[in-house]
BAKE-847357 format. One record per atom (N, C-alpha, C): residue number from 1; residue in one letter; atom name; x, z, y. Coordinates in nm, 3 decimals. Example, Ala and Ser with C-alpha at 12.3 -4.5 7.8 and 13.67 -1.06 7.14 Angstrom:
! BAKE-847357
<r><resi>1</resi><resn>A</resn><name>N</name><X>1.319</X><Z>0.780</Z><Y>-0.569</Y></r>
<r><resi>1</resi><resn>A</resn><name>CA</name><X>1.230</X><Z>0.780</Z><Y>-0.450</Y></r>
<r><resi>1</resi><resn>A</resn><name>C</name><X>1.320</X><Z>0.780</Z><Y>-0.330</Y></r>
<r><resi>2</resi><resn>S</resn><name>N</name><X>1.285</X><Z>0.708</Z><Y>-0.225</Y></r>
<r><resi>2</resi><resn>S</resn><name>CA</name><X>1.367</X><Z>0.714</Z><Y>-0.106</Y></r>
<r><resi>2</resi><resn>S</resn><name>C</name><X>1.290</X><Z>0.787</Z><Y>0.003</Y></r>
//
This chain:
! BAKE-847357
<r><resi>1</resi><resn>X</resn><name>N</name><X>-0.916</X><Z>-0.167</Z><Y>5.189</Y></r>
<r><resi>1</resi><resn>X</resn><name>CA</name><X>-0.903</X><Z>-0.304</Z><Y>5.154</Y></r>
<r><resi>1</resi><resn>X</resn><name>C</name><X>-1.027</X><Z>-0.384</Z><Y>5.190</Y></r>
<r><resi>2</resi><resn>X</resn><name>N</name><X>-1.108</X><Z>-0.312</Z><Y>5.212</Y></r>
<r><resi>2</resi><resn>X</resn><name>CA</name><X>-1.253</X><Z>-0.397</Z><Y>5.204</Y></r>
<r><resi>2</resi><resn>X</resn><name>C</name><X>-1.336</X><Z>-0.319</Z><Y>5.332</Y></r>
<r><resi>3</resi><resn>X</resn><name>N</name><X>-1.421</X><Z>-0.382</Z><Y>5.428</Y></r>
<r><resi>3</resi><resn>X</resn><name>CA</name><X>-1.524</X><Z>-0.306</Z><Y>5.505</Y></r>
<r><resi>3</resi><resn>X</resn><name>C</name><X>-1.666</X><Z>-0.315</Z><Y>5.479</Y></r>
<r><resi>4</resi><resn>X</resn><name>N</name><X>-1.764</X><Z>-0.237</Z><Y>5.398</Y></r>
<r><resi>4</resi><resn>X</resn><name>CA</name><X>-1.879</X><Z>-0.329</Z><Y>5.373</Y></r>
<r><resi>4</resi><resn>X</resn><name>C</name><X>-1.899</X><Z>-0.376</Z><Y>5.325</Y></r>
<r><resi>5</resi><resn>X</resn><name>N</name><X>-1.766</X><Z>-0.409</Z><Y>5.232</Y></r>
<r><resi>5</resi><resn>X</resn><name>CA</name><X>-1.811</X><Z>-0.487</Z><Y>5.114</Y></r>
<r><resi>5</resi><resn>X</resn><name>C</name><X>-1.721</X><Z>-0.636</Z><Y>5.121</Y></r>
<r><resi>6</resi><resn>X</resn><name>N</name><X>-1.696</X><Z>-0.634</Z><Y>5.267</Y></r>
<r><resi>6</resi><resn>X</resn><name>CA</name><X>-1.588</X><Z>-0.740</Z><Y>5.296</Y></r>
<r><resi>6</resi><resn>X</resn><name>C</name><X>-1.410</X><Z>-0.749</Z><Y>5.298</Y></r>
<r><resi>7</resi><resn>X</resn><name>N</name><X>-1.372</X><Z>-0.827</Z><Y>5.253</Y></r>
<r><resi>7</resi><resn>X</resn><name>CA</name><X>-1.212</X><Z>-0.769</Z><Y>5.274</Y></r>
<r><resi>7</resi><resn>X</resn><name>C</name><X>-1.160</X><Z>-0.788</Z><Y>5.409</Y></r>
<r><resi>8</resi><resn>X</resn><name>N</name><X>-1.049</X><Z>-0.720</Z><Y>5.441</Y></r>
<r><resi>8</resi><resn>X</resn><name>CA</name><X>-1.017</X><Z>-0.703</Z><Y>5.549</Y></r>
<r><resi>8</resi><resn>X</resn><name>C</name><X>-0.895</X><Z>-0.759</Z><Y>5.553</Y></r>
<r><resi>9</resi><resn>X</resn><name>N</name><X>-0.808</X><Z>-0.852</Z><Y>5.462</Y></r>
<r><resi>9</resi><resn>X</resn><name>CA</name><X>-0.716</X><Z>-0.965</Z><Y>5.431</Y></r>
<r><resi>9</resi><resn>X</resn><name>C</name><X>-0.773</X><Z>-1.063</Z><Y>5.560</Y></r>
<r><resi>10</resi><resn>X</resn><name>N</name><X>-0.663</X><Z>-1.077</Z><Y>5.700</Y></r>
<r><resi>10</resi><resn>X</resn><name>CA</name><X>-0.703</X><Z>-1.185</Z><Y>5.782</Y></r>
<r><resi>10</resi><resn>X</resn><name>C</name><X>-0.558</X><Z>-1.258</Z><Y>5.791</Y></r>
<r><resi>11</resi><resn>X</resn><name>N</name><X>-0.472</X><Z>-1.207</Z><Y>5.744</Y></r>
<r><resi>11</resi><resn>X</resn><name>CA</name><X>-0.312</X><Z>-1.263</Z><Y>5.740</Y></r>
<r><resi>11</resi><resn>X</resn><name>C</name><X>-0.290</X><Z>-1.385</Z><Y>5.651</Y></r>
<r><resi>12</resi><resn>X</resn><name>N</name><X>-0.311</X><Z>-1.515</Z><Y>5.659</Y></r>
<r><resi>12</resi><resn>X</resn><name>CA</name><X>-0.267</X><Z>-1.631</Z><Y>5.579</Y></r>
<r><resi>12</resi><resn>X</resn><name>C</name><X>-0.160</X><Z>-1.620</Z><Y>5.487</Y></r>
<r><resi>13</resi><resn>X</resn><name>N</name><X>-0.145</X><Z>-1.633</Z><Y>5.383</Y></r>
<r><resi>13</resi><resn>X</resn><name>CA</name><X>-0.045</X><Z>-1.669</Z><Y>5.316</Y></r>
<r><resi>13</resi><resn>X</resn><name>C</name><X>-0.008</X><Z>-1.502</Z><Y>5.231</Y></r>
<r><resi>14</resi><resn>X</resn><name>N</name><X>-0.087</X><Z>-1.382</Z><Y>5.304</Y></r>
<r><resi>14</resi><resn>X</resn><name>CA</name><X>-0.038</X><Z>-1.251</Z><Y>5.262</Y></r>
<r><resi>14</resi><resn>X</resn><name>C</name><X>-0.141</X><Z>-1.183</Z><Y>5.159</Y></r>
<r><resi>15</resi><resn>X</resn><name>N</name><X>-0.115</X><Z>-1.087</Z><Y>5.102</Y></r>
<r><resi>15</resi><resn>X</resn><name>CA</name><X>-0.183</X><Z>-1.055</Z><Y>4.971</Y></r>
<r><resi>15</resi><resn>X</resn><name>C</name><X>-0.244</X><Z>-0.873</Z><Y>5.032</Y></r>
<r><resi>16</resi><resn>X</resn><name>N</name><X>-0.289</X><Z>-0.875</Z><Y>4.956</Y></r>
<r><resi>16</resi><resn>X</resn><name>CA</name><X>-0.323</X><Z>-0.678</Z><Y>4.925</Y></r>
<r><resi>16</resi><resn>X</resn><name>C</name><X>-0.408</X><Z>-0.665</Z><Y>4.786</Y></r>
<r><resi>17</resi><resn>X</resn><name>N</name><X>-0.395</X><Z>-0.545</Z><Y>4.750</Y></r>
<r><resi>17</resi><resn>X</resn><name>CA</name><X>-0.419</X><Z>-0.479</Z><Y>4.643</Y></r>
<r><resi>17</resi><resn>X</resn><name>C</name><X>-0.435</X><Z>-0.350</Z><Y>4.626</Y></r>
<r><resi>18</resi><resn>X</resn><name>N</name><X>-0.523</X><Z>-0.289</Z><Y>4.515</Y></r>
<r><resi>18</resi><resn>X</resn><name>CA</name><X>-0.563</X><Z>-0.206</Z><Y>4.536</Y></r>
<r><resi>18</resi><resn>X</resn><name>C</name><X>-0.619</X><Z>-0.108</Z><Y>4.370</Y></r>
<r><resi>19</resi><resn>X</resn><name>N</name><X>-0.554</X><Z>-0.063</Z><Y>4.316</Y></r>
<r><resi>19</resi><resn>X</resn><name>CA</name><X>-0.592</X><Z>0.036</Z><Y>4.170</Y></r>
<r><resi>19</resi><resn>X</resn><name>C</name><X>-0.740</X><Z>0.061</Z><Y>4.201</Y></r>
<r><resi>20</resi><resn>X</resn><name>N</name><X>-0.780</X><Z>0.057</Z><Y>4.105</Y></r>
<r><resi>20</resi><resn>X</resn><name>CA</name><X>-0.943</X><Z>0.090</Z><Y>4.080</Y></r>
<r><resi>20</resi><resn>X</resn><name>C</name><X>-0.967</X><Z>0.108</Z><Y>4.009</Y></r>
<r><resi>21</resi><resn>X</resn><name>N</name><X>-1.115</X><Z>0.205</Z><Y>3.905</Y></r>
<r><resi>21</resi><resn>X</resn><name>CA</name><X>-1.129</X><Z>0.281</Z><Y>3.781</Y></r>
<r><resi>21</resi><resn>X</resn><name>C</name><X>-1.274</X><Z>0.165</Z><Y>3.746</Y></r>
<r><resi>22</resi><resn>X</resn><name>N</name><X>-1.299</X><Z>0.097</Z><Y>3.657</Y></r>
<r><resi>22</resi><resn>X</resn><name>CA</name><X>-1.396</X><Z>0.080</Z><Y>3.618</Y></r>
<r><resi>22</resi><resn>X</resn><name>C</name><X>-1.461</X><Z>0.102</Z><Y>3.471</Y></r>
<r><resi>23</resi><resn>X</resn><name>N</name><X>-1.583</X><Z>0.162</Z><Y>3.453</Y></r>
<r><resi>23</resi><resn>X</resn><name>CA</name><X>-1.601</X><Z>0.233</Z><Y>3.313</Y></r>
<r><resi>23</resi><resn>X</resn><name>C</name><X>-1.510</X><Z>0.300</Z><Y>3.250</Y></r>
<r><resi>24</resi><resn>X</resn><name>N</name><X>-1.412</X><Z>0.386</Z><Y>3.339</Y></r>
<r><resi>24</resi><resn>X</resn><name>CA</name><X>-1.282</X><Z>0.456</Z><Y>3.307</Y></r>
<r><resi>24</resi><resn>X</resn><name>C</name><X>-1.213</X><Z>0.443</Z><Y>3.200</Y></r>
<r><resi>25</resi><resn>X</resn><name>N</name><X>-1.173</X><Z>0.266</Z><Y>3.276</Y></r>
<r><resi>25</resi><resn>X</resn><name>CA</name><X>-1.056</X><Z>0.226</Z><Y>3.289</Y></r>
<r><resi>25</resi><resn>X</resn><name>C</name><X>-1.001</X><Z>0.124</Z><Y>3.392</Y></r>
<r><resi>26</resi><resn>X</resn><name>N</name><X>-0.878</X><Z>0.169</Z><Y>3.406</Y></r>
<r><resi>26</resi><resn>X</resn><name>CA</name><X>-0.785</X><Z>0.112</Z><Y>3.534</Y></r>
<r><resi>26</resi><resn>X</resn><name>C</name><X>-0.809</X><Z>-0.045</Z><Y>3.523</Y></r>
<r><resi>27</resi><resn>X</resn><name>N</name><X>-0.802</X><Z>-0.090</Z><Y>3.682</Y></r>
<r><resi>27</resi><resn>X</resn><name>CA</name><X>-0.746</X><Z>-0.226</Z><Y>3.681</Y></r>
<r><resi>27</resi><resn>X</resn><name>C</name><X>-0.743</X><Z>-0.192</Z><Y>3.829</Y></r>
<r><resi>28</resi><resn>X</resn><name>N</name><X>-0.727</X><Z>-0.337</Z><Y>3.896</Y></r>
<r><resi>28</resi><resn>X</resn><name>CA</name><X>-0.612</X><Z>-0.392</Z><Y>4.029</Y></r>
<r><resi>28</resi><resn>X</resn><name>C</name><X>-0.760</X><Z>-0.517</Z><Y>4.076</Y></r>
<r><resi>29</resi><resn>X</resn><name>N</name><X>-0.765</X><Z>-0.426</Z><Y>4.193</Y></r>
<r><resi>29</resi><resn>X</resn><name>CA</name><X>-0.875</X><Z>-0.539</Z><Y>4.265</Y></r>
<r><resi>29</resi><resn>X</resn><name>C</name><X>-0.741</X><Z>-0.617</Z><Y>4.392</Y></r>
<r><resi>30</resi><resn>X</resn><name>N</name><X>-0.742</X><Z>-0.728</Z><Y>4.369</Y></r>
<r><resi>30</resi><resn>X</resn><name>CA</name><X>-0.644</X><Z>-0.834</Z><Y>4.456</Y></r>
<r><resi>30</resi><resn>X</resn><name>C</name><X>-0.692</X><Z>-0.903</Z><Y>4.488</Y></r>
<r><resi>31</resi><resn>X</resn><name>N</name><X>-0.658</X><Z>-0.901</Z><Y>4.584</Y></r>
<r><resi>31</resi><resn>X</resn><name>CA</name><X>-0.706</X><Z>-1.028</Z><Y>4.744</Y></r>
<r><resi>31</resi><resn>X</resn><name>C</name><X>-0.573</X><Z>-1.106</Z><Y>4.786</Y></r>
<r><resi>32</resi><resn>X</resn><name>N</name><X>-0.566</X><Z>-1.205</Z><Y>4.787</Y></r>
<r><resi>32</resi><resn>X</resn><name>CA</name><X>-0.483</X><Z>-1.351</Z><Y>4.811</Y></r>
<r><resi>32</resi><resn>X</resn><name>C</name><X>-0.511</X><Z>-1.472</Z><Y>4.918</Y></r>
<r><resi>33</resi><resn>X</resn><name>N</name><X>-0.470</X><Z>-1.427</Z><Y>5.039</Y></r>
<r><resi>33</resi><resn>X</resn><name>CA</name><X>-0.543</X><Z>-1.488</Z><Y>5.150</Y></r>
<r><resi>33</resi><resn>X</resn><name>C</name><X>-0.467</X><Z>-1.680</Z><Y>5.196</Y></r>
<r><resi>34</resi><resn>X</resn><name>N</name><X>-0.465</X><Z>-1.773</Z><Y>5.100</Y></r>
<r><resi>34</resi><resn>X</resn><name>CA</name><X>-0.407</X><Z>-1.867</Z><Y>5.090</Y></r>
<r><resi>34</resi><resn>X</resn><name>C</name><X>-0.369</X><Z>-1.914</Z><Y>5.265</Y></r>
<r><resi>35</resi><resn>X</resn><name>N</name><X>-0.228</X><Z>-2.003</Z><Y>5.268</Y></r>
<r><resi>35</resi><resn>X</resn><name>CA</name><X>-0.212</X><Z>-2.024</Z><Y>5.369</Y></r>
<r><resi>35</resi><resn>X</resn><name>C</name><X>-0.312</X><Z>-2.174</Z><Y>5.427</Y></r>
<r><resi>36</resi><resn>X</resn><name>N</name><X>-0.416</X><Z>-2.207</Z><Y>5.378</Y></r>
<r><resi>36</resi><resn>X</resn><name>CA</name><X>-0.521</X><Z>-2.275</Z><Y>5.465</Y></r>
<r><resi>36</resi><resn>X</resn><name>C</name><X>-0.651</X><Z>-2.201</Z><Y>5.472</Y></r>
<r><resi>37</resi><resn>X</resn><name>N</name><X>-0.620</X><Z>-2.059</Z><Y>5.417</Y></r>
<r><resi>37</resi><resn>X</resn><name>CA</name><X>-0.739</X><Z>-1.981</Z><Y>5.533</Y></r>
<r><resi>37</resi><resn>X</resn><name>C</name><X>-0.823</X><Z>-1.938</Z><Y>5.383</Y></r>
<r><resi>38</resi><resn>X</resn><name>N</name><X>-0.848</X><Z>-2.022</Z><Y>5.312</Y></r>
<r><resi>38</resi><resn>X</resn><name>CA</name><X>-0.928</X><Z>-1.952</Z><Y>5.147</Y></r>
<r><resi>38</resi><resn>X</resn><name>C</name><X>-0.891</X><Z>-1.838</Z><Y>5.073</Y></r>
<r><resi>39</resi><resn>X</resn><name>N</name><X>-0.962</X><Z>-1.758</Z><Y>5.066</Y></r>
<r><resi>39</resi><resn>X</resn><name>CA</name><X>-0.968</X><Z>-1.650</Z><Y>5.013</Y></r>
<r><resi>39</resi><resn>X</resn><name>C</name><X>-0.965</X><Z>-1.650</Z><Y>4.869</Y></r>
<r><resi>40</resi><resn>X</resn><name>N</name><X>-0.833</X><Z>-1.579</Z><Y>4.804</Y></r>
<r><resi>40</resi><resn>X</resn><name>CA</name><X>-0.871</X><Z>-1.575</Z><Y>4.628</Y></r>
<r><resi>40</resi><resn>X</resn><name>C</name><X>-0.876</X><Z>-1.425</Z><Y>4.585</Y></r>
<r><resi>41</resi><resn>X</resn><name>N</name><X>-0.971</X><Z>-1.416</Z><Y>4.506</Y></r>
<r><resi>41</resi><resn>X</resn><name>CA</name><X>-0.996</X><Z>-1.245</Z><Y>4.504</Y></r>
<r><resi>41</resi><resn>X</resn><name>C</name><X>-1.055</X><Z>-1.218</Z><Y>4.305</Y></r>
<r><resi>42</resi><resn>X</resn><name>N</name><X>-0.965</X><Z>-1.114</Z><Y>4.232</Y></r>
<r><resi>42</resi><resn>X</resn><name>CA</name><X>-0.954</X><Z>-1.103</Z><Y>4.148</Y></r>
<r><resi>42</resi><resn>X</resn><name>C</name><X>-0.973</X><Z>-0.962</Z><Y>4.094</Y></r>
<r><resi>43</resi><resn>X</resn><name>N</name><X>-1.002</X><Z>-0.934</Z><Y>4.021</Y></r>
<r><resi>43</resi><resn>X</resn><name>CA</name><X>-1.004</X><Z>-0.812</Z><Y>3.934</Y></r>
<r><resi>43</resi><resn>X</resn><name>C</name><X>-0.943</X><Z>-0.782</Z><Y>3.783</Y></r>
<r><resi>44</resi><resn>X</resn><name>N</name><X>-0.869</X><Z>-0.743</Z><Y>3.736</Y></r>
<r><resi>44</resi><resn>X</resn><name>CA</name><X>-0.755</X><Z>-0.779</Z><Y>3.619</Y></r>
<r><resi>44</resi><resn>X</resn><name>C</name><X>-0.684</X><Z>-0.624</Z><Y>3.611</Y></r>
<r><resi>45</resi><resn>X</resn><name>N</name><X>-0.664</X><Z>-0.646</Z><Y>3.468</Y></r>
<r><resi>45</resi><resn>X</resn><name>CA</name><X>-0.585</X><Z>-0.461</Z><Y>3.436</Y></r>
<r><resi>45</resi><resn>X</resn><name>C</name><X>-0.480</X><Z>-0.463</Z><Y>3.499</Y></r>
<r><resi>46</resi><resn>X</resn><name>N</name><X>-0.386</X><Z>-0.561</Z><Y>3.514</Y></r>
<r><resi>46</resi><resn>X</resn><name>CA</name><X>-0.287</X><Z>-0.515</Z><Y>3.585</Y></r>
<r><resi>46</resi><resn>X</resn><name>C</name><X>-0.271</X><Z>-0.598</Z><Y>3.726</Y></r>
<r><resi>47</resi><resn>X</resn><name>N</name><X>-0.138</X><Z>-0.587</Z><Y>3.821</Y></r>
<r><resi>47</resi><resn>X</resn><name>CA</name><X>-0.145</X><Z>-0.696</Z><Y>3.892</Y></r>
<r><resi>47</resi><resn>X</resn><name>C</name><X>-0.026</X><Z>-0.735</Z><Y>3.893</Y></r>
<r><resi>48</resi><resn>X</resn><name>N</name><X>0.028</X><Z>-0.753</Z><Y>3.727</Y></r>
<r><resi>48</resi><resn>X</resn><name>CA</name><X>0.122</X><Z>-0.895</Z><Y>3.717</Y></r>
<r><resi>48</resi><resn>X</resn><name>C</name><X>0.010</X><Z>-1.004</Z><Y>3.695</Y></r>
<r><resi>49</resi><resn>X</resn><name>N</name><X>-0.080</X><Z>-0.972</Z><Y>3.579</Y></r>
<r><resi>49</resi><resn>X</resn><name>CA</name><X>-0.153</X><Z>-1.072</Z><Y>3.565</Y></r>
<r><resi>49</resi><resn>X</resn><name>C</name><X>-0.284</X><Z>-1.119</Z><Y>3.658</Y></r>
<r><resi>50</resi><resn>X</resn><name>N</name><X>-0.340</X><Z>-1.077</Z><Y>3.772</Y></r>
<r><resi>50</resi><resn>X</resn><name>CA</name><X>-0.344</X><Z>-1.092</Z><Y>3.893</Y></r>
<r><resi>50</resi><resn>X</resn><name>C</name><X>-0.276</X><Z>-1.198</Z><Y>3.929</Y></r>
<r><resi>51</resi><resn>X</resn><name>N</name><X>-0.149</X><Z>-1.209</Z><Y>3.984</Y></r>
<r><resi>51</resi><resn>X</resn><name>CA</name><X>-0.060</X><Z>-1.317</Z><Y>4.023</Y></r>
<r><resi>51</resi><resn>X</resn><name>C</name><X>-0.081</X><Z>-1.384</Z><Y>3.947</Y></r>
<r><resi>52</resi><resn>X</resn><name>N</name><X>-0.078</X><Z>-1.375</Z><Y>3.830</Y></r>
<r><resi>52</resi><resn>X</resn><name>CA</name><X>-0.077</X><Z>-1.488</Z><Y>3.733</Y></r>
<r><resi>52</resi><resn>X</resn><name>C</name><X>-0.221</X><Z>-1.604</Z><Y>3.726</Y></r>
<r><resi>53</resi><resn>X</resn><name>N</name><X>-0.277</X><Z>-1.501</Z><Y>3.760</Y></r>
<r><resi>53</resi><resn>X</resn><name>CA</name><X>-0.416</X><Z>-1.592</Z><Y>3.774</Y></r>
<r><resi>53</resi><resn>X</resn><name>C</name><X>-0.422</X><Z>-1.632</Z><Y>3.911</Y></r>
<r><resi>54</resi><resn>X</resn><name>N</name><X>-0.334</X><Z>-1.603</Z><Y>4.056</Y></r>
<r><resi>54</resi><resn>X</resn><name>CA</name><X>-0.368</X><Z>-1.651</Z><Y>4.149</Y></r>
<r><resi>54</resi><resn>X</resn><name>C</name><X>-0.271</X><Z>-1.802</Z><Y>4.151</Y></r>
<r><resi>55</resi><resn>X</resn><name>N</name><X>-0.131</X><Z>-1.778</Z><Y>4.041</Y></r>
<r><resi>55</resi><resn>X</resn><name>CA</name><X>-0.041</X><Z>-1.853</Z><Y>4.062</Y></r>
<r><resi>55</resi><resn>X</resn><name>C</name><X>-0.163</X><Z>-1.988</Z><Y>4.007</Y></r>
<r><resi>56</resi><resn>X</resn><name>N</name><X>-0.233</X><Z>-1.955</Z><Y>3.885</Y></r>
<r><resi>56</resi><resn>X</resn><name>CA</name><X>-0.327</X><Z>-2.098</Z><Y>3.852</Y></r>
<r><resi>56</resi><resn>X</resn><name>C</name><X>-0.418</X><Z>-2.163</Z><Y>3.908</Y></r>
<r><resi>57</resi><resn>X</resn><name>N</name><X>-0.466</X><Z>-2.024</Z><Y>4.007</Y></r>
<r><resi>57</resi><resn>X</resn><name>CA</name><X>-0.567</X><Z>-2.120</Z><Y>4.095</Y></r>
<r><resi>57</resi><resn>X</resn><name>C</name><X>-0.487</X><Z>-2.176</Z><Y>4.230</Y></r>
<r><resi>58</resi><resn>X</resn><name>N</name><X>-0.406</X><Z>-2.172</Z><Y>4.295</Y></r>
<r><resi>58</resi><resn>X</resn><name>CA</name><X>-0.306</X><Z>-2.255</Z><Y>4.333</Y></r>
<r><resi>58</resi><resn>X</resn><name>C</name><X>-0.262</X><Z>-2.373</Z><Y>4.268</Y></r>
<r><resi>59</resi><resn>X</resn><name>N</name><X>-0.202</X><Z>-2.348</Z><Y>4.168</Y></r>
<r><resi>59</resi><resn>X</resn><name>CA</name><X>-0.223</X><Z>-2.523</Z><Y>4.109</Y></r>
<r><resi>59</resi><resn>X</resn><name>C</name><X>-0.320</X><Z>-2.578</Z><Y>4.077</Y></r>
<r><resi>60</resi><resn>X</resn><name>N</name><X>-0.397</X><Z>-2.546</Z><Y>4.052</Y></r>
<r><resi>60</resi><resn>X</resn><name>CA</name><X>-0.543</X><Z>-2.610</Z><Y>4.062</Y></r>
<r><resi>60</resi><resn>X</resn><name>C</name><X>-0.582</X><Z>-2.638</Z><Y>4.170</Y></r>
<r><resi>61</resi><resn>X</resn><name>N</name><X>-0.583</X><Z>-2.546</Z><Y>4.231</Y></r>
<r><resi>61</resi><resn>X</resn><name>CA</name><X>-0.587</X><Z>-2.630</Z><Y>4.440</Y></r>
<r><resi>61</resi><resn>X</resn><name>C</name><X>-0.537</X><Z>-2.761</Z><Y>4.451</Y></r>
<r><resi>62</resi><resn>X</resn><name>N</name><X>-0.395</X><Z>-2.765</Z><Y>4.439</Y></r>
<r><resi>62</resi><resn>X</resn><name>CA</name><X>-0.306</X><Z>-2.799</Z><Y>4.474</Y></r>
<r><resi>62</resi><resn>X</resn><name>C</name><X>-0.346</X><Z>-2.958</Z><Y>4.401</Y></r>
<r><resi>63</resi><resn>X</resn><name>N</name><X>-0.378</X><Z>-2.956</Z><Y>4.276</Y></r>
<r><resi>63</resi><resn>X</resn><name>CA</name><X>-0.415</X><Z>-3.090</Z><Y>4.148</Y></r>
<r><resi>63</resi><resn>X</resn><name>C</name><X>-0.536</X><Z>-3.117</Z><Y>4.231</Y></r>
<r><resi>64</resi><resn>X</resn><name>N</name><X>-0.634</X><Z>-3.044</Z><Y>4.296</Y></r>
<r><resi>64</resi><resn>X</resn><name>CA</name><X>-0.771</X><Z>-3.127</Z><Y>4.338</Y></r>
<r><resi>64</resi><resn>X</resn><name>C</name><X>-0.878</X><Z>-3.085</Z><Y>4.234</Y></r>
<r><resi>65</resi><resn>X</resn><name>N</name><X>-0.873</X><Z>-2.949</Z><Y>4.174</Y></r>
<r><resi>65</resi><resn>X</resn><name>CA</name><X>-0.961</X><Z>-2.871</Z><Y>4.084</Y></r>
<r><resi>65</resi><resn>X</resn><name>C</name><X>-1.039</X><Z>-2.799</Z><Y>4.161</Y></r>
//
C-alpha cells in the first residue's frame, strides 16, 4: 500500500486498504484518492468507519471546509 512511507494510491476516485496491528490491536490504514487528485488517508478500527470518516471529509470539501 505504501513505498517509503508513501502511498502508492495513483487511481482518482479509487480507494485501498489495508489491516494493521497497532499496540496489539487491529485497525484499517485507508487511503481515498479523491477524484480532483487529493489524497484522504485514515487510520480507524474498522473500515466501515473509515468510510465514514472519508464520507465527512467529502462533505466538508464539498461545503468549502
Amino acid at each position: 500500500m505504501t513505498k517509503n512511507g508513501v502511498t502508492t494510491l495513483r487511481e482518482k476516485g479509487s480507494e485501498q486498504f489495508e489491516d494493521i496491528k497497532l499496540s496489539g490491536k487491529n485497525f484499517v490504514h485507508y487511503d481515498y484518492r479523491h477524484t480532483n487528485g487529493v489524497l484522504f488517508s485514515v487510520v480507524k478500527p474498522t473500515l466501515e468507519i473509515c468510510r465514514q470518516e472519508r464520507d465527512k471529509w467529502i462533505v466538508n470539501k464539498l461545503s468549502g471546509n
